[in-house]
N, C-alpha and C positions, 0 to 999 in steps of 0.2 A: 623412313619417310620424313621429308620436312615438318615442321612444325604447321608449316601455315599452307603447305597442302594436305596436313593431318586436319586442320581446322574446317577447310573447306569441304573434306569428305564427311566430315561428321554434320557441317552444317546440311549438305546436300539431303544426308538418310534424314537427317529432321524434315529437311524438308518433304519429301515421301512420308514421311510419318504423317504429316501436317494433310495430306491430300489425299483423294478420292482414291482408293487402292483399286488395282487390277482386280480382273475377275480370273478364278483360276483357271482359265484357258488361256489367258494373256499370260498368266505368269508363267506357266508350263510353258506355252510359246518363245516365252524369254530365257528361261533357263534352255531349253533344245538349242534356242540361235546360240546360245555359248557356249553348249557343250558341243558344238556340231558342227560351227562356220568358223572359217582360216581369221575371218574379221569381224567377231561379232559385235562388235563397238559399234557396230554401222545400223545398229537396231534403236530406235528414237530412242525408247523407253518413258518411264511414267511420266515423268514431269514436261517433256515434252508433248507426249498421248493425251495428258489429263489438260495441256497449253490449246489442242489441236479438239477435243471436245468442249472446253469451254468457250470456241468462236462458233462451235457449231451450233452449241445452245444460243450464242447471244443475237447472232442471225437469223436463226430457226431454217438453219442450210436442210437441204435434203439432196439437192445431186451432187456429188464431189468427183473432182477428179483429183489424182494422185500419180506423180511420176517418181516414179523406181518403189518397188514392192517388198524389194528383196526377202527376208520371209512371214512378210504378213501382217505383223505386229500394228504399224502404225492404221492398215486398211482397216485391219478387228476393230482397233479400237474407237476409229471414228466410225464403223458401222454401228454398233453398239451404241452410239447417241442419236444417232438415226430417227426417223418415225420410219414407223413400218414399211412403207412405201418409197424410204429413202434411196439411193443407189450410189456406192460407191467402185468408178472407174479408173481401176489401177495400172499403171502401163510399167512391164517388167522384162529384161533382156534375156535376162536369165533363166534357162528351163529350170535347173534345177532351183533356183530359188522358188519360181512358179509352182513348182509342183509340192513344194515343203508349201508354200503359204497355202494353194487349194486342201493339200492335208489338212489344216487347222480350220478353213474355212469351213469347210464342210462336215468341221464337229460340232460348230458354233448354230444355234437359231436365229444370228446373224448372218450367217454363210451367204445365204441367197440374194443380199443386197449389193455382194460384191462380185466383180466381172473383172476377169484377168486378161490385160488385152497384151499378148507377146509379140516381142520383136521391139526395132529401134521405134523408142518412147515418141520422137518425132513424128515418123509417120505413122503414129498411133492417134496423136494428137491431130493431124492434118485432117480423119476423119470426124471428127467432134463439132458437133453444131457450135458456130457461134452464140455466145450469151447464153449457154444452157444449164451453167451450172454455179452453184453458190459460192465454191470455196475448192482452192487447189491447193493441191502440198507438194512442192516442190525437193526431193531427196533421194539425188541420183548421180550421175557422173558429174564433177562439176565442172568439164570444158564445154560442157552444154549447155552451163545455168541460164546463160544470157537467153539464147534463145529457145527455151522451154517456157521462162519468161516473159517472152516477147507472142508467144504462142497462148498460154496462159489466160495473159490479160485481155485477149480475145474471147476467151471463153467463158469466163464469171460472169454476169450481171453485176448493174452497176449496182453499186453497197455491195458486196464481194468481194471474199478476200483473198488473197494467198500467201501462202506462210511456205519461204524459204530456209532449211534448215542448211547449216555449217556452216554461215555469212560469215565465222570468225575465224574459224583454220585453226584451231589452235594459237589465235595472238597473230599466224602468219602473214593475214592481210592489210598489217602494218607497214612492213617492210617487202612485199609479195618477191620473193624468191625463183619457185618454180612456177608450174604452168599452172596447176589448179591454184593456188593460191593466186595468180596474178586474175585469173577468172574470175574469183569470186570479187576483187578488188574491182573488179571492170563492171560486171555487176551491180555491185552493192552502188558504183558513182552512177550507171543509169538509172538506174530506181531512185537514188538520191534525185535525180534532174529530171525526171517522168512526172510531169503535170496532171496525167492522168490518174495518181494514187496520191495517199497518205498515207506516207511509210514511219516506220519505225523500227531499230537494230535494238533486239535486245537480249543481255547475256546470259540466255538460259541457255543451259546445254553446249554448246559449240556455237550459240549466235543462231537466234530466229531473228528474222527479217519478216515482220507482220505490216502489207498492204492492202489499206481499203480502196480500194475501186471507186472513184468518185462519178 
């Protein structure tokens, strides 16, 4: 390994060190998604979990919506900062991720704030009251971003936020190549030119894209 992605890994576990640690239902959760999915890279994981409970504390969110589930991870852990009476609305294509993340849900004493809504995340979203909910998390196909986005920002209140994950592609949306990466570059320049938010691109992880709702 390179030197200076030998540096960066090591900086990263610091940084895990440095932060609020999973609970061991998350961790176990995380180890399963990598010993068990063809892609388990596609799992937020902490520092983006612990990026995704700190807007929720600093809001004092209680309804969330969530698009793409896949197994669970990111929905636990924003339930888990929850108030009791919080609810978090995840929209998932995939049965089989659905039914791995309901497994975990329904170990947790958070379980019951979370609602698995299957099938295409779009018209999942079509049914959700306007202005109902505090903070969306955007981390799903990404030839959809734009208009998950566009859907989205109907749905927060204003002060409300949503946080896009893989706005970076791995570097790709410098030079966008193929089709998801031209996507997420299509994207990232709407929200760039959306009067409606205060955005910001920042590179944790794969690039969060954190919008406030003005």
């Amino acid at each position: 390994m390179p030197i200076a992605e030998l540096k960066r890994e090591k900086m990263l576990d610091y940084c895990k060190d440095q932060s609020s640690a999973d609970s061991e239902l998350l961790t176990e959760l995380e180890k399963y998604t990598w010993d068990n999915e063809d892609v388990p890279q596609m799992i937020s994981g902490q520092l983006v979990g612990n990026f995704l409970q700190s807007a929720i504390k600093m809001i004092h969110a209680q309804y969330i919506v969530e698009v793409g589930t896949f197994t669970g991870y990111s929905a636990l852990k924003m339930a888990e900062a929850l108030p009791v009476n919080g609810e978090v609305h995840t929209c998932e294509l995939m049965d089989k991720h659905a039914r791995t993340a309901q497994s975990f849900f329904d170990r947790s004493k958070h379980g019951s704030k979370i609602t698995i809504h299957r099938g295409p995340a779009l018209e999942s979203l079509e049914q959700m009251k306007s202005g109902s909910f505090d903070l969306a998390f955007i981390d799903a196909d990404k030839s959809n971003y734009l208009e998950y986005y566009s859907r989205c920002i109907t749905l927060i209140r204003c002060g409300g936020v949503i946080v896009l994950d893989n706005m970076l592609w791995g570097g790709d949306v410098l030079d966008p190549q193929d089709e998801d990466a031209k996507a997420l570059r299509k994207t990232g320049e709407f929200i760039q030119n959306d009067a409606r938010v205060f955005n910001t691109l920042l590179p944790i992880r794969d690039g969060l894209m954190l919008c406030i709702k003005n």
